[in-house]
MARKETI-698262 format. One record per atom (N, C-alpha, C): residue in three letters; x negated, y, z. Coordinates in pm, whole numbers, plus 50000, padded with zeros to 5 digits. Atoms other than C-alpha are relative to their C-alpha. Example, Ala and Ser with C-alpha at 12.3 -4.5 7.8 and 13.67 -1.06 7.14 Angstrom:
MARKETI-698262
ALA499114988150000
ALA487704955050780
ALA499105012050000
SER500824988149994
SER486334989450714
SER500775010950073
This chain:
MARKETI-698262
UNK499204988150000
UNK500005000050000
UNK499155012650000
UNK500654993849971
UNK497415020150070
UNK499345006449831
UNK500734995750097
UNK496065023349719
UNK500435007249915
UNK499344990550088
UNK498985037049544
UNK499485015550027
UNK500114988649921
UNK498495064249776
UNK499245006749953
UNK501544992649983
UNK494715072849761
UNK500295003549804
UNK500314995750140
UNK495185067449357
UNK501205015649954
UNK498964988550046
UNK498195095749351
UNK498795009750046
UNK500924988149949
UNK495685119249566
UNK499165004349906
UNK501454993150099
UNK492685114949310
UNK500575003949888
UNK499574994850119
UNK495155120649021
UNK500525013349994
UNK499574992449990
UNK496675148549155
UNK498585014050055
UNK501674991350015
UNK492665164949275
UNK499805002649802
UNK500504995950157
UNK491885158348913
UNK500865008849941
UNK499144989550048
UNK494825180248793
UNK499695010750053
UNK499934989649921
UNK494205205349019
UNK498685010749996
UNK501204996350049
UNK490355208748942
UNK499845008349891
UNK500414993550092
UNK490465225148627
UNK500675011550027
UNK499304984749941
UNK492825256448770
UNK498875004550051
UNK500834994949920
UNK490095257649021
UNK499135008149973
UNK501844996050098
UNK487125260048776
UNK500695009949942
UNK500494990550042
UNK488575285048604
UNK500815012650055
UNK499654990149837
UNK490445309448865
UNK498275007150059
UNK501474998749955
UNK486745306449009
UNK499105007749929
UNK500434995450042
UNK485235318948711
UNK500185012449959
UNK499594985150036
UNK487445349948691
UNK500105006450113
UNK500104989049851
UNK486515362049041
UNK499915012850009
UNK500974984350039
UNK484835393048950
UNK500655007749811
UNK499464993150122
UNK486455418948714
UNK499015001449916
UNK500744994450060
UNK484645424848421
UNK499705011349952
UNK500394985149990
UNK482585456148360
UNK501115006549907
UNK499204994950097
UNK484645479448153
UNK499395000849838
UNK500445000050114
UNK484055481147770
UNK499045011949948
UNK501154989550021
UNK481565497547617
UNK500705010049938
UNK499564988650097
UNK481975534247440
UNK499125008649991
UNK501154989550019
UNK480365558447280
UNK500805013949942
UNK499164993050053
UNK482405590747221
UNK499645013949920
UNK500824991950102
UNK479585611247075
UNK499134993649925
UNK500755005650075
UNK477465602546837
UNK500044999049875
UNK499675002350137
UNK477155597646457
UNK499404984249978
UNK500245008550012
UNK477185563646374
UNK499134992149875
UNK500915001950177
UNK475715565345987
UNK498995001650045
UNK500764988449924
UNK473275586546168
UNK499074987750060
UNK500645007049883
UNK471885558046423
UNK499924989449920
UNK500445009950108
UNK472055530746086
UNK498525009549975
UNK500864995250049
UNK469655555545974
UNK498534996250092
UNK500614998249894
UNK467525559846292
UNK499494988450043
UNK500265016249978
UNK467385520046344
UNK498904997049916
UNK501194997850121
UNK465585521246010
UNK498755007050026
UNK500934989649995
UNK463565548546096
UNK498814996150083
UNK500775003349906
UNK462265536646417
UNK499604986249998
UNK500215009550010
UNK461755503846337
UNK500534989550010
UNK499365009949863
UNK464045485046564
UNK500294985549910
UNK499645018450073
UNK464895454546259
UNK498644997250024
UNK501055008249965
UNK461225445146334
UNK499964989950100
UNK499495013349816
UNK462175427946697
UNK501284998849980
UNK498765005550007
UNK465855425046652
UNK500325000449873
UNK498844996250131
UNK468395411746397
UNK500995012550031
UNK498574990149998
UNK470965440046323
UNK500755001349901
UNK499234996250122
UNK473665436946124
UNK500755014749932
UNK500184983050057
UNK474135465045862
UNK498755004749983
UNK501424994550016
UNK470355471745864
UNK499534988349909
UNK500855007050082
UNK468785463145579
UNK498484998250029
UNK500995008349980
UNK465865437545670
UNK499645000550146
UNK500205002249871
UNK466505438946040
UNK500214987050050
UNK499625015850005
UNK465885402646064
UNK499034995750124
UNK500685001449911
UNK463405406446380
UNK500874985650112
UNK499485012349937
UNK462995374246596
UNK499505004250155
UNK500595001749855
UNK461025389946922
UNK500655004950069
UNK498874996749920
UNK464195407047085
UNK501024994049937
UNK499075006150075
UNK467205396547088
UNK500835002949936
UNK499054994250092
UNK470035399046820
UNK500905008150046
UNK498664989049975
UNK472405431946843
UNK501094994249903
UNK498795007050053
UNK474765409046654
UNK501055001250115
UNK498594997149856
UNK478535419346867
UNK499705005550130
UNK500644990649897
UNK476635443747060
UNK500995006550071
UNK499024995049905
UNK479415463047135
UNK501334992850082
UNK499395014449938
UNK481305430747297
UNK499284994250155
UNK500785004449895
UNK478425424947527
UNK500605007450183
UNK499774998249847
UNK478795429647906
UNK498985008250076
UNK501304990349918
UNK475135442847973
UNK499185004349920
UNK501174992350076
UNK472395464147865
UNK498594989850006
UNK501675003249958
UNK468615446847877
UNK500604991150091
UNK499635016449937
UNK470955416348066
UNK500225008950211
UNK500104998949834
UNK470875440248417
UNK500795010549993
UNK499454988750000
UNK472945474148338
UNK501184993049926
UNK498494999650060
UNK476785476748267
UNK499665005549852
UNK500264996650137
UNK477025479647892
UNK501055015450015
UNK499454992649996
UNK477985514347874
UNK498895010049907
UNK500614989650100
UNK477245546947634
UNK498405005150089
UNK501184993049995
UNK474935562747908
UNK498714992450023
UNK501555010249976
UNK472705532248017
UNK499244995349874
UNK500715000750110
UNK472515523547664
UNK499125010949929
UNK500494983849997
UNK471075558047564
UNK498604994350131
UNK500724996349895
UNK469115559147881
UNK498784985649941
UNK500655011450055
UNK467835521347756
UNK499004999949906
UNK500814999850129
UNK466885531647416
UNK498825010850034
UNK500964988649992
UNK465145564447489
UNK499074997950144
UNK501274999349893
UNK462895550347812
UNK500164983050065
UNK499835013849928
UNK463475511647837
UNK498664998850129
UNK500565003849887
UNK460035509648068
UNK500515001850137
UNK499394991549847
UNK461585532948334
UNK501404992250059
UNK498825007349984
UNK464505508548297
UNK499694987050092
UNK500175013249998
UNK462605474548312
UNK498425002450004
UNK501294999850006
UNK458735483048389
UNK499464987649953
UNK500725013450075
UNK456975456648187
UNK500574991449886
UNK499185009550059
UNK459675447447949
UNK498935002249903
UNK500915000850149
UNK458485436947597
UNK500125012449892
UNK499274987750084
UNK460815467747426
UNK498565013250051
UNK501034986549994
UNK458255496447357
UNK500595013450014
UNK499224993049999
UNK459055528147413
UNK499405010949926
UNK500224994250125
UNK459195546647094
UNK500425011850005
UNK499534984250019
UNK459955579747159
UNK500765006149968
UNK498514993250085
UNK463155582847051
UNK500815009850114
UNK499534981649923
UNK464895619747177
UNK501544989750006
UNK499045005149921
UNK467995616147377
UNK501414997249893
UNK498845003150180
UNK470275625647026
UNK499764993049966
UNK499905013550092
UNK468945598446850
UNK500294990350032
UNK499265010649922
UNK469645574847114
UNK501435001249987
UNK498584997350054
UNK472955588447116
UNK500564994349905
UNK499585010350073
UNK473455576146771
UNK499714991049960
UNK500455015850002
UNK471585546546771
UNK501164992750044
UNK499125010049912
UNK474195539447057
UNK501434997649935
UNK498564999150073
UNK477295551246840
UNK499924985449875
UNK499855011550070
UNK476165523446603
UNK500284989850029
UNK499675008649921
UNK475775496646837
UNK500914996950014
UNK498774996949915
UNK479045502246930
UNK500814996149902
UNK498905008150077
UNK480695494546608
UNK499774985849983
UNK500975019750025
UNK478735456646606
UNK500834994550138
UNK499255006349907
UNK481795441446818
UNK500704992849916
C-alpha cells in the first residue's frame, strides 16, 4: 500500500519541478531596455568604420566587420549588459566606448580615443542591432 503512495508523491514532485525552475529563474527583474535618444545612427555606421571597431568585433551592417577577438555586436541592442558588468544602457554604453579601461582596467578593448559625440553615435547604432 505504501507504494502507490510514495509513487503519487514522486509524480506529483516531478510536475511541480519545472514551475519551480522556472519561477526561480525569473526572480530578478530584468534591467530595463536599452536606448539611445540622441545620436545619429548613419553617423556611428560611419564611425565604426572609421575607428576600426570590425577589426575585433563582427558587426552587422559594417562592411568587413568580421573581427574574431571581441565579441559579436550581433542583437546588441537586445543584450542585458555592457562589457558583461554594466546595465545595457545609452550612458554606460557611451561611457564604455569612449574610456573602456576606466571601465574594466586591463580589458583587451583599447581605448581609441573616441570623443564623447562619436560614442554617442556609435551607441545610436548599436541600438538598432536588436
Amino acid at each position: 500500500m505504501m507504494l502507490p503512495r510514495r509513487l503519487w508523491a514522486l509524480g506529483a514532485a516531478l510536475m511541480i519541478l519545472p514551475v519551480v525552475a522556472v519561477t526561480g529563474c525569473a526572480s530578478t527583474a530584468p534591467p530595463p531596455p536599452p536606448e539611445s535618444r540622441n545620436g545619429r545612427p548613419d553617423r556611428g555606421a560611419e564611425l565604426i568604420t572609421r575607428y576600426g571597431c570590425g577589426s575585433c568585433h563582427t558587426i552587422p551592417g559594417i562592411n568587413r566587420a568580421d573581427g574574431l577577438v571581441g565579441p559579436p555586436l550581433t542583437r546588441f541592442g537586445a543584450r542585458s549588459y555592457v562589457a558583461g558588468q554594466l546595465p545595457n544602457n545609452a550612458d554606460n554604453l557611451q561611457r564604455w566606448i569612449s574610456d573602456p579601461q576606466a571601465v574594466e582596467p586591463g580589458t583587451a578593448m583599447p581605448d581609441l580615443g573616441v570623443t564623447a559625440i562619436d560614442a554617442q553615435d556609435i551607441a545610436a547604432y548599436l541600438y538598432t542591432l536588436d
